[in-house]
DSSP file (Angstrom, degrees, kcal/mol; ACC not computed):
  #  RESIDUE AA STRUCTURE BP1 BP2  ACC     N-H-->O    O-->H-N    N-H-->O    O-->H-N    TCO  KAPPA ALPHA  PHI   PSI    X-CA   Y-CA   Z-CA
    1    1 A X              0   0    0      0, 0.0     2,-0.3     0, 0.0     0, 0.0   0.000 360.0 360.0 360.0 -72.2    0.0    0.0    0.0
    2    2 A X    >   -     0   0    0      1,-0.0     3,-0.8    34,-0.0     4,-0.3  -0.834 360.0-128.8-120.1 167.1    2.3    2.7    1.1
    3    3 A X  T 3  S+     0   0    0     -2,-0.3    -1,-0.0     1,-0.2     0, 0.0  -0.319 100.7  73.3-120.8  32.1    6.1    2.0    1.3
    4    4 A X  T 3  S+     0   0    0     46,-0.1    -1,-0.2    47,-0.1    48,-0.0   0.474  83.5  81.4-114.8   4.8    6.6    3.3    4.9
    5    5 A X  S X  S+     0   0    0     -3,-0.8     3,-0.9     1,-0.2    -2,-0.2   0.848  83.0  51.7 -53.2 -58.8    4.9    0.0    5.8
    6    6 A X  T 3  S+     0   0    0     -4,-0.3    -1,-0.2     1,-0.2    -3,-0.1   0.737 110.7  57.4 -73.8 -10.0    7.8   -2.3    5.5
    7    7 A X  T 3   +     0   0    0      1,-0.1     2,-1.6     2,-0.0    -1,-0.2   0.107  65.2 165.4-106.0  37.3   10.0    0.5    8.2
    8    8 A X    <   +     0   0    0     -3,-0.9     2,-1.6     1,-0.1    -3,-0.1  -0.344   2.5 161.4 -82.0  80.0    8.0    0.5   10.8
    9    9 A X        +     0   0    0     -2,-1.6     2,-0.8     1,-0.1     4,-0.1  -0.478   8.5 165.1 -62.8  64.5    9.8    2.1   13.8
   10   10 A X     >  +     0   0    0     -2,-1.6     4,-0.8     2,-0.1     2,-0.6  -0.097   5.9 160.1-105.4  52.1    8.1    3.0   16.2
   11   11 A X  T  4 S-     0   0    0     -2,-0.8     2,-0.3     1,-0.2    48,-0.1  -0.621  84.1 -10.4 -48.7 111.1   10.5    3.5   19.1
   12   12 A X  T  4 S+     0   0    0     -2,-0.6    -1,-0.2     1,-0.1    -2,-0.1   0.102 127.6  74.3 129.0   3.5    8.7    6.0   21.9
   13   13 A X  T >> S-     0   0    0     -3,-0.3     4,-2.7    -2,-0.3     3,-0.6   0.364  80.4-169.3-113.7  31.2    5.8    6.9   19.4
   14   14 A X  T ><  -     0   0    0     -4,-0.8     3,-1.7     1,-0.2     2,-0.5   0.412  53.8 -42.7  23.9-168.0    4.0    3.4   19.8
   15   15 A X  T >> S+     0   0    0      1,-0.3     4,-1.1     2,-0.2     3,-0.7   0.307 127.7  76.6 -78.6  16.2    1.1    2.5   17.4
   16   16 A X  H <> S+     0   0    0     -3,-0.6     4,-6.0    -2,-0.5    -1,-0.3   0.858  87.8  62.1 -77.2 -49.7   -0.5    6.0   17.5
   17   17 A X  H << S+     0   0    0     -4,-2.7    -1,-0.2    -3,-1.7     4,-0.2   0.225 106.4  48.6 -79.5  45.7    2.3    7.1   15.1
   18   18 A X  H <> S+     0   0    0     -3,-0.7     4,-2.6    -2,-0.1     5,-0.3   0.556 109.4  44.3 -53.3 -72.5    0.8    4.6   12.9
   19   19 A X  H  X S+     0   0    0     -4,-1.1     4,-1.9     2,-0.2     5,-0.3   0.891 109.5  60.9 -60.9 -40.6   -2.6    5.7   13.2
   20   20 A X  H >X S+     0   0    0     -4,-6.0     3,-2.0     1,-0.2     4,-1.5   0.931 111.5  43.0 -49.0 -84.4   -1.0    9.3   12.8
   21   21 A X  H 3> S+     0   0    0      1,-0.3     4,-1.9     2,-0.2    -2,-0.2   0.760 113.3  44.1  -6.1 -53.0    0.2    8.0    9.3
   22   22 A X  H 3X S+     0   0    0     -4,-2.6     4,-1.3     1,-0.2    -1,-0.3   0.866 115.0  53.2 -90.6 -13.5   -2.6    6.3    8.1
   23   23 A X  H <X S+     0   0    0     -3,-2.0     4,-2.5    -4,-1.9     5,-0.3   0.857 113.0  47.0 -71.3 -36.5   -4.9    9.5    9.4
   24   24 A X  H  X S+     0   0    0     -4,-1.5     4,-0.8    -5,-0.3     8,-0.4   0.795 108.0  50.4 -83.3 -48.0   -2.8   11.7    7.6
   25   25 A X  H  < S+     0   0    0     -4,-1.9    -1,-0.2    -5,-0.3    -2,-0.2   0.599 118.9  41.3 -75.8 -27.1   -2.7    9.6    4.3
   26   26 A X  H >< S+     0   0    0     -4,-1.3     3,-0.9    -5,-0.1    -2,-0.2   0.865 121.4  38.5 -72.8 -51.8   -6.8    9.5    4.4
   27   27 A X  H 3< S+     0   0    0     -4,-2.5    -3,-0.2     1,-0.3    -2,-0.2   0.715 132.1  21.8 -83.7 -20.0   -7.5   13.3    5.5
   28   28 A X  T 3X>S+     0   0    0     -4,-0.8     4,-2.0    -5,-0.3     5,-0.5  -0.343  70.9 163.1-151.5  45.9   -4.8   15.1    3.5
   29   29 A X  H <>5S+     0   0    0     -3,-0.9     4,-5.4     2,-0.2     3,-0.3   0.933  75.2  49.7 -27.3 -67.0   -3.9   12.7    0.5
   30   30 A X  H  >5S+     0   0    0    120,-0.4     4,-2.3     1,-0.3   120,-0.2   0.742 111.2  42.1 -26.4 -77.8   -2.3   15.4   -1.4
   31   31 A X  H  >5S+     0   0    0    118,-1.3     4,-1.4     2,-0.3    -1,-0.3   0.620 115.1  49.8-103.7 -41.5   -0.3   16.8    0.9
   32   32 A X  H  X5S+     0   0    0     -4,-2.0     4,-2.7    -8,-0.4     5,-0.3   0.839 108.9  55.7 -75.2 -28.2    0.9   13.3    2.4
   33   33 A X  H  X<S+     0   0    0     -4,-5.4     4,-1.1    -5,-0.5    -2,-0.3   0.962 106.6  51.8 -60.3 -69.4    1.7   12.2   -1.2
   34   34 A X  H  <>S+     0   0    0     -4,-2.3     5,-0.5    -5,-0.2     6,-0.4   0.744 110.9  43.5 -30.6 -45.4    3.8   15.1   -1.5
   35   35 A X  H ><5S+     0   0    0     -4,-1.4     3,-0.8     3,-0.2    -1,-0.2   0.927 109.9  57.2 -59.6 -62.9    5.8   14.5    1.5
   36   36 A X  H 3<5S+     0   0    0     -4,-2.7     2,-1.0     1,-0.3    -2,-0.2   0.913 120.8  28.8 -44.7 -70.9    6.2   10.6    0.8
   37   37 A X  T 3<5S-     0   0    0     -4,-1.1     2,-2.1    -5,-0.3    -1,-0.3  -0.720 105.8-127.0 -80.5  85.6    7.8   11.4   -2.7
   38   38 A X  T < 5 +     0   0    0     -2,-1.0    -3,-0.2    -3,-0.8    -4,-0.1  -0.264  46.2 162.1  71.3 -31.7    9.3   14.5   -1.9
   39   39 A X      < +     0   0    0     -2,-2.1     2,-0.5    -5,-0.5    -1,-0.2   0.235  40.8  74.5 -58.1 -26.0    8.1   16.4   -4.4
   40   40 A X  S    S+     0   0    0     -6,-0.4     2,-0.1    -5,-0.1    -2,-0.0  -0.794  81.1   1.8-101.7 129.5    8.5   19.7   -3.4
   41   41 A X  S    S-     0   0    0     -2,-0.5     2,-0.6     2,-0.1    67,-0.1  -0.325  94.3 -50.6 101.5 159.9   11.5   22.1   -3.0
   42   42 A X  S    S-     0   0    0     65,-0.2     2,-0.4    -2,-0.1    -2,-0.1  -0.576  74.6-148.7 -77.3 103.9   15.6   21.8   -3.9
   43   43 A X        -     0   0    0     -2,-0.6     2,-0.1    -4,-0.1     4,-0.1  -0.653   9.4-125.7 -93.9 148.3   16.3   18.4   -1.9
   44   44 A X        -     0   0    0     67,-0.5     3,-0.2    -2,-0.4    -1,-0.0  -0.456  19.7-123.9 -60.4 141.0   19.2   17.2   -0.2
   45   45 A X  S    S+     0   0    0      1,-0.2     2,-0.9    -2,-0.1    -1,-0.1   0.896 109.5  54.2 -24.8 -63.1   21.0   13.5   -1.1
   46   46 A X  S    S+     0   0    0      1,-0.0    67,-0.4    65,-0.0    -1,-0.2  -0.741  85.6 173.6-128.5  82.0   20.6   12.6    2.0
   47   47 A X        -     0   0    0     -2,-0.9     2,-0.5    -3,-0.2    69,-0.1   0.058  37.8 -89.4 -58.7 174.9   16.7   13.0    3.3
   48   48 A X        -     0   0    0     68,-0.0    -1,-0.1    64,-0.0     5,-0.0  -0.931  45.9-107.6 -74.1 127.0   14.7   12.1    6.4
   49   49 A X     >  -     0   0    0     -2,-0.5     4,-2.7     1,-0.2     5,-0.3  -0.287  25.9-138.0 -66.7 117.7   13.1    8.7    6.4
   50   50 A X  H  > S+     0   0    0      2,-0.2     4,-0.9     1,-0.1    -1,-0.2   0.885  95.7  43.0 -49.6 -36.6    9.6    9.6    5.9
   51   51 A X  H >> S+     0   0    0      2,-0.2     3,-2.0     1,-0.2     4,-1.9   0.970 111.4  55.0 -80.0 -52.2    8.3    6.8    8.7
   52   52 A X  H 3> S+     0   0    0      1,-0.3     4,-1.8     2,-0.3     5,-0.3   0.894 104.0  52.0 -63.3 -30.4   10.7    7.6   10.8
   53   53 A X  H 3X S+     0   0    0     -4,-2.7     4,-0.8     1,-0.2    -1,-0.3   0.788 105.1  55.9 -73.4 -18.9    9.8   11.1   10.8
   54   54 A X  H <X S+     0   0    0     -3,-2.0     4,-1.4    -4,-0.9    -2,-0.3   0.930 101.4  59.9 -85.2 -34.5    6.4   10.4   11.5
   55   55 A X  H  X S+     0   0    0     -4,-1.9     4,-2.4     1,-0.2    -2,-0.2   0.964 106.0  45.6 -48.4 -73.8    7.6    8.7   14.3
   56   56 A X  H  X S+     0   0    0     -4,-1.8     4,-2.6     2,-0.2    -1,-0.2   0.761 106.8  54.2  11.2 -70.3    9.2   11.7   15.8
   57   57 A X  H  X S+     0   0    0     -4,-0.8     4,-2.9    -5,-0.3     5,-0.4   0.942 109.3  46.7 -84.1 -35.6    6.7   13.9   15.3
   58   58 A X  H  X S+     0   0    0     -4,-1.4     4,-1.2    -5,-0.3    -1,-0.2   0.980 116.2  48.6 -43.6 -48.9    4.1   11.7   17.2
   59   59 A X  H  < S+     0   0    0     -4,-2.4    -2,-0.2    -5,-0.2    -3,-0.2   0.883 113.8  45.8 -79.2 -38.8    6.7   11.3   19.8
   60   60 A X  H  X S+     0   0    0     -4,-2.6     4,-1.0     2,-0.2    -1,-0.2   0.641 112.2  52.2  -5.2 -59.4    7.5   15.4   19.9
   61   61 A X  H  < S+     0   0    0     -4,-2.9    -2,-0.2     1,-0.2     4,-0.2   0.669 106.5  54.3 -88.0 -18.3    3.7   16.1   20.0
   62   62 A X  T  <>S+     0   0    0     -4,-1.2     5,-1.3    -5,-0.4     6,-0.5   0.682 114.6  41.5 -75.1 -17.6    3.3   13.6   23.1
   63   63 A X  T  45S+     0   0    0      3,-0.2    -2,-0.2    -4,-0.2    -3,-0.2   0.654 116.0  40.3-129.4 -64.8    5.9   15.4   24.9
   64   64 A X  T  <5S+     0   0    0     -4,-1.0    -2,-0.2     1,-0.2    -3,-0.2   0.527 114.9  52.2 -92.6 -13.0    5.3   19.0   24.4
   65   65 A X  T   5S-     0   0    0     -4,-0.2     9,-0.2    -5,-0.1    -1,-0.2   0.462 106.3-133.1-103.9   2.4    1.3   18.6   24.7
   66   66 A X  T   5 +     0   0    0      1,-0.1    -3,-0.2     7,-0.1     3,-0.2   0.953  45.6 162.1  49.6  54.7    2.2   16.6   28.3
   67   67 A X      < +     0   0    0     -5,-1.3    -4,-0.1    -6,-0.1    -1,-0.1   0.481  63.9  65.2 -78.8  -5.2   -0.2   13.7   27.4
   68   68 A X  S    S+     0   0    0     -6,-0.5    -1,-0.1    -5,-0.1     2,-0.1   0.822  80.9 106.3 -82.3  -6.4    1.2   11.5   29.8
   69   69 A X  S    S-     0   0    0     -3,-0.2     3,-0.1     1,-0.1     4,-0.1  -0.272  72.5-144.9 -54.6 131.2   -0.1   13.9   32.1
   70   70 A X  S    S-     0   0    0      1,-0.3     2,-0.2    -2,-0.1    -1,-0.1   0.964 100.6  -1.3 -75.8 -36.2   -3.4   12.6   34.2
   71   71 A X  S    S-     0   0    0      1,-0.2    -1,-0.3    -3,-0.0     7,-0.1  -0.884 110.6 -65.1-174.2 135.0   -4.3   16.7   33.8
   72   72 A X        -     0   0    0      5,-0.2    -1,-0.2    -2,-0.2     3,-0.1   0.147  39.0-177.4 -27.9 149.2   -2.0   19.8   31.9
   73   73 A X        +     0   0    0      1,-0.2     2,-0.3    -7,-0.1    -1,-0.2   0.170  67.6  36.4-143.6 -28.4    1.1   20.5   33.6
   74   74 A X  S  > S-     0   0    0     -9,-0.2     4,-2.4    -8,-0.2    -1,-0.2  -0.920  88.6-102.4-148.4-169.1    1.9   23.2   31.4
   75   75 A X  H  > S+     0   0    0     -2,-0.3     4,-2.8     1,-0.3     5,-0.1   0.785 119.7  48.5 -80.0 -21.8    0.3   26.1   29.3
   76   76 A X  H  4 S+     0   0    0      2,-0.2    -1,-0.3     1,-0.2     4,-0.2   0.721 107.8  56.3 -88.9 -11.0    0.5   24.2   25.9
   77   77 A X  H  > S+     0   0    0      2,-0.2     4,-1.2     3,-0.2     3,-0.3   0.872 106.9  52.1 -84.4 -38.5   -1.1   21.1   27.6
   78   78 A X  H  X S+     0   0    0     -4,-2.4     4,-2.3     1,-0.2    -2,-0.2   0.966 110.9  45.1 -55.7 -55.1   -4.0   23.6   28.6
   79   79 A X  H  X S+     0   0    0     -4,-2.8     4,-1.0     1,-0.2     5,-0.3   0.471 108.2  54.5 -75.5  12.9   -4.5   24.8   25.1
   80   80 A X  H  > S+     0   0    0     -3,-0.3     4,-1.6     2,-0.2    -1,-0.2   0.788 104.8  55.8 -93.9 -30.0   -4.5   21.4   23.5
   81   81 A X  H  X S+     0   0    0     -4,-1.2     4,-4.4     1,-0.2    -2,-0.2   0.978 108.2  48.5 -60.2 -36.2   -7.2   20.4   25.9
   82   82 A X  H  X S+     0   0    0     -4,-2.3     4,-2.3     1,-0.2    -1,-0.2   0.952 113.0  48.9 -71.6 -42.6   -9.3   23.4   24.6
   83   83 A X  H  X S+     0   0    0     -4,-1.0     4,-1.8     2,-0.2     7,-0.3   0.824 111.9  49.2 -50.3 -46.8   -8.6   22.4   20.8
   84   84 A X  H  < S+     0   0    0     -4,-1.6    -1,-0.2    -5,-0.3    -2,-0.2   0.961 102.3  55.0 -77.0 -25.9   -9.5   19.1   21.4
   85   85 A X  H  < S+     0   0    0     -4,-4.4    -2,-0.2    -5,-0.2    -3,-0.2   0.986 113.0  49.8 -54.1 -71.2  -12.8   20.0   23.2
   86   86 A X  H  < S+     0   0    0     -4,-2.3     2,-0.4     1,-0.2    -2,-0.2   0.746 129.6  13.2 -31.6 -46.9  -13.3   21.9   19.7
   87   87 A X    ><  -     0   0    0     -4,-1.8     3,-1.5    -5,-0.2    -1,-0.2  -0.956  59.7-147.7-163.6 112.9  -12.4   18.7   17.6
   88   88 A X  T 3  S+     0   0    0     -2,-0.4     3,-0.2     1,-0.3    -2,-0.1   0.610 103.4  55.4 -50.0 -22.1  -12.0   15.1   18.8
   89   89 A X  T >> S+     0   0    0      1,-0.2     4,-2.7     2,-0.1     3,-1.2   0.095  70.9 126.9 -98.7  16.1   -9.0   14.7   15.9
   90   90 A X  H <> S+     0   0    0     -3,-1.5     4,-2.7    -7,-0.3    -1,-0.2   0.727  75.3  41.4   7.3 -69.8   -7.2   17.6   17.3
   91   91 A X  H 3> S+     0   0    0     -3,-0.2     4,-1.5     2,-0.2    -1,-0.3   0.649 111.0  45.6 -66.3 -39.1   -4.5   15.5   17.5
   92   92 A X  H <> S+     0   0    0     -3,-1.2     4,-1.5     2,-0.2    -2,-0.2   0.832 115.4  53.0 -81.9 -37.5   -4.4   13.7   14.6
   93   93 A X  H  X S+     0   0    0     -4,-2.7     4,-3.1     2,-0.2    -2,-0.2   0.978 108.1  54.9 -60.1 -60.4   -5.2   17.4   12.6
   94   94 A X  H  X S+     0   0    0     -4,-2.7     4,-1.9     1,-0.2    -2,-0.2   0.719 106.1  55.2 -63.9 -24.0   -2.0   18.7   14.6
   95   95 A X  H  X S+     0   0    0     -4,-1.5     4,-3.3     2,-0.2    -2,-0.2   0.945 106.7  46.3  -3.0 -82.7    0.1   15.7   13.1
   96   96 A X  H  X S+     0   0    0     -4,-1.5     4,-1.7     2,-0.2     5,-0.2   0.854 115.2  45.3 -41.3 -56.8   -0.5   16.5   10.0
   97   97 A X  H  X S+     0   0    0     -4,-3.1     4,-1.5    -5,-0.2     5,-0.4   0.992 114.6  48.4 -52.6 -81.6    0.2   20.2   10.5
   98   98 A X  H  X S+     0   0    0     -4,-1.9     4,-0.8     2,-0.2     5,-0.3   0.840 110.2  48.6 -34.6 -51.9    3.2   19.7   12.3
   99   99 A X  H >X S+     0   0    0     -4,-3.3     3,-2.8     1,-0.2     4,-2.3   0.981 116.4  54.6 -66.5 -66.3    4.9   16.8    9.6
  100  100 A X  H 3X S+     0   0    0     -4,-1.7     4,-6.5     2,-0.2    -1,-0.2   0.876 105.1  40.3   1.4 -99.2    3.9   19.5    7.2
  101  101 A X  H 3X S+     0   0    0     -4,-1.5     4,-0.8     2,-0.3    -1,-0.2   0.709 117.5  58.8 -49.2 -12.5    5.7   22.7    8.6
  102  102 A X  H << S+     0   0    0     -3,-2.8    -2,-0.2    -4,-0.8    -1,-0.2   0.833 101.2  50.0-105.5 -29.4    8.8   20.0    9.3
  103  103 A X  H  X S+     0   0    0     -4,-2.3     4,-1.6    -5,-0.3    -2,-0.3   0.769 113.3  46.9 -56.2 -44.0    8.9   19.2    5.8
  104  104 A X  H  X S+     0   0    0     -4,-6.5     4,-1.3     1,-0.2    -2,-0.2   0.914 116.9  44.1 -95.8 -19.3    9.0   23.5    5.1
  105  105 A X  H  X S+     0   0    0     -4,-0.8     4,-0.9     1,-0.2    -1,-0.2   0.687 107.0  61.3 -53.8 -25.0   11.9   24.1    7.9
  106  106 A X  H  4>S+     0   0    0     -4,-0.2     5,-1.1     2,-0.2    -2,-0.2   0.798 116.0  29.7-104.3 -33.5   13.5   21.2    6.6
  107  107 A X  H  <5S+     0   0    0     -4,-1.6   -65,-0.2     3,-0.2    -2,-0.2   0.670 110.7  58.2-116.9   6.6   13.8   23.1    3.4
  108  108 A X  H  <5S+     0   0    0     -4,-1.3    -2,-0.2     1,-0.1    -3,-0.1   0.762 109.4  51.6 -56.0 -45.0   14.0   26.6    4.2
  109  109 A X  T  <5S-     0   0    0     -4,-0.9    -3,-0.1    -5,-0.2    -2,-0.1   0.445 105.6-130.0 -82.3  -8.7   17.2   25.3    6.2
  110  110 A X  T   5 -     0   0    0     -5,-0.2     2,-0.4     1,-0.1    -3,-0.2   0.792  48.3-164.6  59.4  95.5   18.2   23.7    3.0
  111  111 A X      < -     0   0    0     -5,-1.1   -67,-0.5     8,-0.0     2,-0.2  -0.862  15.4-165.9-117.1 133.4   18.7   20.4    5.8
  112  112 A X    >   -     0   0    0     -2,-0.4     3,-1.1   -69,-0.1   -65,-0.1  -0.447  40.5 -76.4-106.2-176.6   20.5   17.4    5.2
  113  113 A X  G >  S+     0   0    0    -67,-0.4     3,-0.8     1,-0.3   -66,-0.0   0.941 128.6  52.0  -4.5 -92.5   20.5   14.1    7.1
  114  114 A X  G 3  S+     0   0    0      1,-0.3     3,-0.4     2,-0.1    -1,-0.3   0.575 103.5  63.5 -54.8 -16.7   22.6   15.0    9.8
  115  115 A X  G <   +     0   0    0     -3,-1.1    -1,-0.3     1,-0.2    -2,-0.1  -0.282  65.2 103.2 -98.9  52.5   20.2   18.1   10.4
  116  116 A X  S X  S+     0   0    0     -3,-0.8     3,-0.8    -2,-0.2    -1,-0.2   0.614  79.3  51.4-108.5 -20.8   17.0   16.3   11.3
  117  117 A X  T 3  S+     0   0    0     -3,-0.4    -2,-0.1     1,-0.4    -1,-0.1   0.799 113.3  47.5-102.5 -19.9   17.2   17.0   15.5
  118  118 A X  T 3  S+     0   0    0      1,-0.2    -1,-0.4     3,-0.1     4,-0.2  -0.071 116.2  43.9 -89.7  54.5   17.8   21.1   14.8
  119  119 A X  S <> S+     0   0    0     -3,-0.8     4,-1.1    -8,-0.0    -1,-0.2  -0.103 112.2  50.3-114.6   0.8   14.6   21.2   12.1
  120  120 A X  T  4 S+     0   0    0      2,-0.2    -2,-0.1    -4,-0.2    -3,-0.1   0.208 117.4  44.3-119.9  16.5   12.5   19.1   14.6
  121  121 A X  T >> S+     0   0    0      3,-0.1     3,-2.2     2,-0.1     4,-0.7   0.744 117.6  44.3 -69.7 -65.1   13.8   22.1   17.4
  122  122 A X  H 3> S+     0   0    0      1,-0.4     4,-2.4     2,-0.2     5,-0.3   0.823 113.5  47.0 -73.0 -61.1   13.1   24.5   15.1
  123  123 A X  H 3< S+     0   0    0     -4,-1.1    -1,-0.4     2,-0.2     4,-0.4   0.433 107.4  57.6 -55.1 -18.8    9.8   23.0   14.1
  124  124 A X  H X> S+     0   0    0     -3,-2.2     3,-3.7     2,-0.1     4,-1.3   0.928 113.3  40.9 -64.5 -88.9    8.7   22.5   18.0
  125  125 A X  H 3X S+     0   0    0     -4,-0.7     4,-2.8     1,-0.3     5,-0.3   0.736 108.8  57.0 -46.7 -31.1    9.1   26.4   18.7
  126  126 A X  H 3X S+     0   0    0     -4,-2.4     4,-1.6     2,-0.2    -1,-0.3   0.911 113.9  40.8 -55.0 -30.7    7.6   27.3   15.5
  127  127 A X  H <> S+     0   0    0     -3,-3.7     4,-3.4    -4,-0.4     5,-0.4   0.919 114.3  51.4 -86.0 -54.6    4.3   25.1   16.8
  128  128 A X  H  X S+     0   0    0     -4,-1.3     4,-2.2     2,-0.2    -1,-0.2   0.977 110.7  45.7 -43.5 -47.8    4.5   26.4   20.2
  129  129 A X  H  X S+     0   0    0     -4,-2.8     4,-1.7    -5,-0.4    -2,-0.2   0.964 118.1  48.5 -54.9 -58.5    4.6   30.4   19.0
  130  130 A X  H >< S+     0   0    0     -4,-1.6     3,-3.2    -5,-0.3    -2,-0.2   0.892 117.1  39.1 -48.2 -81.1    1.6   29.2   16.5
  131  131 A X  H 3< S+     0   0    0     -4,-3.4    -1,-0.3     1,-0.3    -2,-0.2   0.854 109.3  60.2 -54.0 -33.0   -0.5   27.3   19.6
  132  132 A X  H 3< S+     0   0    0     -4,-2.2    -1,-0.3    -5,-0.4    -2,-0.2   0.542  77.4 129.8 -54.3 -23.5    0.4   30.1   22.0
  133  133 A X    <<  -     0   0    0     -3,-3.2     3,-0.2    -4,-1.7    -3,-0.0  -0.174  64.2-135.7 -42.1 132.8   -1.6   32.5   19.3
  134  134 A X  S    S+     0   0    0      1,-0.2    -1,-0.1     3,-0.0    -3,-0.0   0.869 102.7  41.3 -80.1 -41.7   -4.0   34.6   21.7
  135  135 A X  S    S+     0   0    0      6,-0.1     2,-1.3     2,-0.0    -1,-0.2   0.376  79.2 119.4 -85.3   8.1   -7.2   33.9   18.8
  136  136 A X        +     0   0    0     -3,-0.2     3,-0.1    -6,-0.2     6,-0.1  -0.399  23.6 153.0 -60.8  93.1   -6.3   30.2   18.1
  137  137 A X        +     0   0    0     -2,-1.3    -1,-0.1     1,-0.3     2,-0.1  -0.071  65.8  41.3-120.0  49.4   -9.8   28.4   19.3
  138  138 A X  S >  S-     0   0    0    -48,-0.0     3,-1.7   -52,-0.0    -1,-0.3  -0.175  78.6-121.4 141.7 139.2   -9.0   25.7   16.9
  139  139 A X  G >  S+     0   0    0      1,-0.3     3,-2.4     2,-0.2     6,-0.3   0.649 111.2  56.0 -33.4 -40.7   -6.8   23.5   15.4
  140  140 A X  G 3  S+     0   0    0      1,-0.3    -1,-0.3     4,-0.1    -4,-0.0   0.334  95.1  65.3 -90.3  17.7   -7.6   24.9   11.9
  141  141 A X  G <  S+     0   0    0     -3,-1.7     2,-0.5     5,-0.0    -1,-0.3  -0.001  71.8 111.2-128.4  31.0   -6.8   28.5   12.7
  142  142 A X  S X  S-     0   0    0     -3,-2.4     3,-4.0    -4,-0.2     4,-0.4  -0.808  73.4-131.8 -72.6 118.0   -3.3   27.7   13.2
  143  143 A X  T 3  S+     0   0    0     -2,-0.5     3,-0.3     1,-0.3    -1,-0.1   0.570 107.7  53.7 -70.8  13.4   -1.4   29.3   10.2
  144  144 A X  T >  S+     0   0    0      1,-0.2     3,-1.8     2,-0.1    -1,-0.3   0.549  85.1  78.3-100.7  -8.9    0.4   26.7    9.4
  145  145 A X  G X  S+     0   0    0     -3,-4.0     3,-0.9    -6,-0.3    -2,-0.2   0.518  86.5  74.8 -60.7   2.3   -2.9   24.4    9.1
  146  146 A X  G 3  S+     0   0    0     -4,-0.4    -1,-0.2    -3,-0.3    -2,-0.1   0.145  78.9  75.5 -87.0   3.8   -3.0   26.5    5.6
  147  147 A X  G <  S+     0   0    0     -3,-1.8     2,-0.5     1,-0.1    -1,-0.2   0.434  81.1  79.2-120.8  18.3   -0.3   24.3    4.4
  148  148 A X    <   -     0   0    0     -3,-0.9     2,-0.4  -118,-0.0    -1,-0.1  -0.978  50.3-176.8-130.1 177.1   -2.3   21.2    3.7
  149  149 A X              0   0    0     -2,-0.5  -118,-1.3  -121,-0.1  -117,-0.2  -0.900 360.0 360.0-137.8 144.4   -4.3   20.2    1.2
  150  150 A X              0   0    0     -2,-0.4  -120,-0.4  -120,-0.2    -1,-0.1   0.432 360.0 360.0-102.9 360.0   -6.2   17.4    0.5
């Protein structure tokens, strides 16, 4: 079906960053197709492995939204609760967003290989400034939800 199937890694994002994947590949074809070939932008030789970057970013968004948390612990754990009241796929929408916006740092930074743990920094503070937004009352008035397309 898809050729991140046979790499499945899921070291510290467990079967969610599956379901992240396969959510991603329903809701946003377009935009996941792009990613999966590449298609867009001057690319480096040496890419990110597409699964394993979904892995990542699952494991990222678990982390910085404090879901292991019985209750928020911090201020971005508060506003994910309130986006997710809004919309039950919150999560799965901010996935999508995120691998997105890590795919355009990743070629803004012109990024090789070896630069995959600074464009998945840069791409955490870019998503914190973005949830931190005072009028953000759902996932889909994040300005970087404007970069996919189904």
């Amino acid at each position: 079906m898809y050729d991140f199937l046979p790499c499945l890694q899921y070291r510290g994002g467990g079967f969610i960053s599956l379901e992240n994947l396969l959510f991603f590949a329903r809701n946003y074809p377009k935009s996941f197709q792009e990613l999966l070939r590449k298609q867009n932008g001057d690319r480096a030789i040496w890419e990110y492995p597409f699964a394993v970057a979904g892995v990542n970013i699952t494991f990222m968004l678990i982390q910085m939204l404090d879901l292991q948390a019985v209750k928020p612990r911090s201020l971005l754990g508060a506003v994910f609760l309130k986006l997710l009241s809004e919309n039950d796929r919150a999560f799965d929408i901010l996935y999508c967003i995120t691998f997105k916006l890590m795919d355009q740092q990743w070629l803004d930074m012109h990024a090789t290989y070896m630069d995959f743990n600074t464009v998945m920094k840069s791409t955490r503070r870019q998503l914190e400034r973005e949830l931190l937004i005072e009028d953000i009352q759902r996932v889909e008035d994040m300005p970087s939800y404007k970069l996919l397309a189904r």
